[in-house]
C-alpha positions, 0 to 999 in steps of 0.5 A, spaced: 500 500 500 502 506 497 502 512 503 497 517 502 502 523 500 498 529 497 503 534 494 504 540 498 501 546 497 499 551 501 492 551 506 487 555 504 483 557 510 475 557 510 470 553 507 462 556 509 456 555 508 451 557 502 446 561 505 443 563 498 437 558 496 441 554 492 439 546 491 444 542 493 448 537 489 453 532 492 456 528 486 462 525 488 467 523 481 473 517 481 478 515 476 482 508 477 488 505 473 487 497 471 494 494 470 491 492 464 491 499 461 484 501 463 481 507 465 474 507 469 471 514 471 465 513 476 461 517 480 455 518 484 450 523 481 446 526 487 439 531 486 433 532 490 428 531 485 427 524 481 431 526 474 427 520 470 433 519 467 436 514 461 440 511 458 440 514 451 446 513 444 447 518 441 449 516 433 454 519 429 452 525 425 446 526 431 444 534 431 445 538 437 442 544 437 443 547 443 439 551 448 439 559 448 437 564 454 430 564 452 429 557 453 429 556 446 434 553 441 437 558 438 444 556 440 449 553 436 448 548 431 452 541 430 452 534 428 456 529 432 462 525 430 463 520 435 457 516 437 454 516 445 453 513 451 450 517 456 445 519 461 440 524 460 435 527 465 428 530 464 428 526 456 432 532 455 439 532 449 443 534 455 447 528 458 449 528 466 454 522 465 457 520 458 462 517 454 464 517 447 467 511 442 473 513 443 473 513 451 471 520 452 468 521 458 465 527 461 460 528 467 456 534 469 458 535 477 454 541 481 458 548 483 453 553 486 455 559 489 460 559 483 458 558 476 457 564 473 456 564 465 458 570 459 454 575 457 453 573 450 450 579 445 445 576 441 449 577 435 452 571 438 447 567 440 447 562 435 454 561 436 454 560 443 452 554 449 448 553 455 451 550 461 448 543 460 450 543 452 457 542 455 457 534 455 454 533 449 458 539 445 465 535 448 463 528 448 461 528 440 467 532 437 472 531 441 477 524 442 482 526 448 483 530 454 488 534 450 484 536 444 478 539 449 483 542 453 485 547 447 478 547 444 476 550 451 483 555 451 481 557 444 475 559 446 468 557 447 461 561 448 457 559 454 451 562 454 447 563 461 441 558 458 435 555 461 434 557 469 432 552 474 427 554 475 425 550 481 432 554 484 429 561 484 431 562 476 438 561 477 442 558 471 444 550 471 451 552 477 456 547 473 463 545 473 465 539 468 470 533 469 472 530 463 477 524 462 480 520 457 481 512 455 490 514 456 488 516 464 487 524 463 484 529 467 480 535 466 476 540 470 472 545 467 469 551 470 466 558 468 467 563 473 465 570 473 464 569 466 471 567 465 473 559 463 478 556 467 482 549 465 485 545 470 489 539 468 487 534 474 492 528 477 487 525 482 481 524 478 477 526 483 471 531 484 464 533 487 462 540 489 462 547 490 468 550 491 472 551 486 476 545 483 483 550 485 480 550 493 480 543 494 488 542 491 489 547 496 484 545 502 488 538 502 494 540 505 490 540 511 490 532 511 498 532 509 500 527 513 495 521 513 497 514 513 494 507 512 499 504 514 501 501 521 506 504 525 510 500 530 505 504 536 499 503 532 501 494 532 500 495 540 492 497 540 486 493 540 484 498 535 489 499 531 485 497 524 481 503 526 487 508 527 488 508 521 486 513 516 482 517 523 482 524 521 479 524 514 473 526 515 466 523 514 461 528 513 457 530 506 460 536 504 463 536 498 471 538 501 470 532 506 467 528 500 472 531 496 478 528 501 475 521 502 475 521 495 482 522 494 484 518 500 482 512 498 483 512 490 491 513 492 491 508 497 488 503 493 492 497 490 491 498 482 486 492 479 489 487 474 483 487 470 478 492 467 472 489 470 476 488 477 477 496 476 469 498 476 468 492 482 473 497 485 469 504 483 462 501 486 466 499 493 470 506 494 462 509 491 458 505 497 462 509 502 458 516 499 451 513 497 446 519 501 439 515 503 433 519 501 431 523 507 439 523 510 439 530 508 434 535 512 433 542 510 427 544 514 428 551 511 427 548 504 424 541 505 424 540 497 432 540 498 433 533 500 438 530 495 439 524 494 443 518 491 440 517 484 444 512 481 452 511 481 455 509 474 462 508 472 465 507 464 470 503 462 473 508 457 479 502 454 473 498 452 467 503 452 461 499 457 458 503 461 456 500 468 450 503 473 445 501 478 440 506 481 437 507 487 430 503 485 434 498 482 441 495 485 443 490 480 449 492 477 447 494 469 451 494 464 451 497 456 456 496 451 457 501 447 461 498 442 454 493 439 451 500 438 456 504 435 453 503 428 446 506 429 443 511 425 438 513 430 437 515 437 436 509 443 433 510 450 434 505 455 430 505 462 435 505 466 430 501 472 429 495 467 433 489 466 438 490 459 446 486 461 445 484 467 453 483 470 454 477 473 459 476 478 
């Protein structure tokens, strides 16, 4: 076992507490190595309203139009590249988790008090996307983390989109979370209108704040260790000496150190399909049970684990089991890579069952 080193940077004091009538989001994103090359990107996907969400494919040359401020689609229009496997929500084009055929993968994570999108002038519109277009405009024109990094440098318009209006008509609060089939790892934010990049080593992330923050915030837990020392060999209780200060709550800083914890403690799987049985184990641990969350001001604020998914980008499946149906689920993209036309899966009926 490797001990938990984080890189040393320096410590960034306070995190607060949204007091804005935000709905709050606690998705929690992994990247594991498979000795055998793959790479599986996994995360828990938390809202407190039922998504009605599916699995859809999305062809090549599928056309996205994507949304404008006024709710309609008046945004930019393209056809897709590469063909898609995703989850959508609300039957919408908008994909929350998804992968591509070349082992792209990209997940829409909340980041609320932070996002802030452009100001588009309308003579611009029709070249610009919304904050839920990112994963659709990324997943079908792009094969590497390093071809959307320069795209995203090169400039591209996100538009303020549809408002939730179920969040008091603020605009979808996103940040992005890309991976490849080489290991890559990308974060994507809009903040005060101004897109930032960030390569990112650990493969982790959840919510609000900002993706640099929680870099910074890691150095609080430096020195954790999941290794024995000598004195730790003398206790009854040493096993559960180890790893003691991490933090065990639902905030996204806690959520976001557990989560680098234990994907850098863990010994690397030889196989593909023992690295998404690995992703669903790490997972369990950040599973919210409905009603787990309270919020007496704002009783509709009660996120929940929805379904928690992972994508094999070396041999492009997409597994998931979901919070009504915990039979893990498994889709190959590769046997529907040549349709012609878009393909809806209820994500609660039996399609692949996965057999242990």
């Amino acid at each position: 076992m490797k001990p938990l080193l984080f890189k040393s940077l320096s410590y960034f004091l306070g995190y607060f507490i949204l007091a804005s009538p935000m709905i709050v989001s606690a998705c929690t994103g992994i990247q594991l190595r498979a000795k055998d090359g793959a790479v599986i990107s996994a995360r828990t996907m938390e809202f407190p309203n039922e998504l009605q969400a599916q699995v859809v494919i999305f062809p090549r040359n599928y056309p996205f139009n994507a949304v404008s401020p006024d709710g309609a689609n008046k945004g930019l229009y393209w056809k897709s590249r590469y063909a898609i496997v995703g989850i959508n929500a609300m039957g919408k084009d908008a994909i929350a988790d998804g992968m591509n055929e070349k082992g792209l993968a990209v997940g829409l994570f909340y980041l609320p008090g932070y996002a802030g999108y452009m100001d588009i002038p309308s003579r611009k519109i029709a070249k610009s996307i919304s904050s839920t277009d990112v994963s659709a405009w990324l997943l079908s024109q792009f094969a590497t983390v390093d071809q959307v990094k320069r795209a995203v440098d090169s400039g591209i318009l996100i538009n303020k989109g549809i408002p939730l209006y179920l969040n008091g008509g603020i605009p979808f609060p996103l940040h992005y979370n890309v991976h490849d089939a080489q290991g890559k790892s990308l974060v994507i934010e809009c903040v005060g209108g101004k897109l930032r990049c960030y390569y990112n080593p650990l493969g982790v992330l959840t919510n609000s704040p900002t993706f640099d923050w929680h870099l910074t915030n890691l150095q609080r837990y430096a020195n954790l260790r999941n290794t024995e020392t000598a004195a730790d060999s003398q206790r009854v209780w040493r096993q559960s000496n180890l790893l003691m200060t991490i933090p065990g709550d639902f905030t996204p800083p806690s959520r976001f150190v557990r989560a680098v914890a234990y994907t850098q403690s863990m010994e690397a799987c030889t196989t593909a399909a023992a690295a998404v049985t690995q992703a669903f184990q790490i997972l369990n641990a950040f599973d919210i049970p409905k009603g787990m969350i309270q919020d007496p001001a704002q009783p509709r604020n009660t996120p929940y684990t929805q379904w928690t998914c992972a994508n094999d980008l070396k041999n492009k499946r997409l597994y998931f089991h979901t919070v009504h149906n915990r039979t893990l689920h498994m889709i190959d993209l590769e046997k529907y890579a040549d349709t012609d036309k878009v393909l809806f899966f209820p994500m609660d009926d039996a399609m692949e069952i996965v057999q242990n």
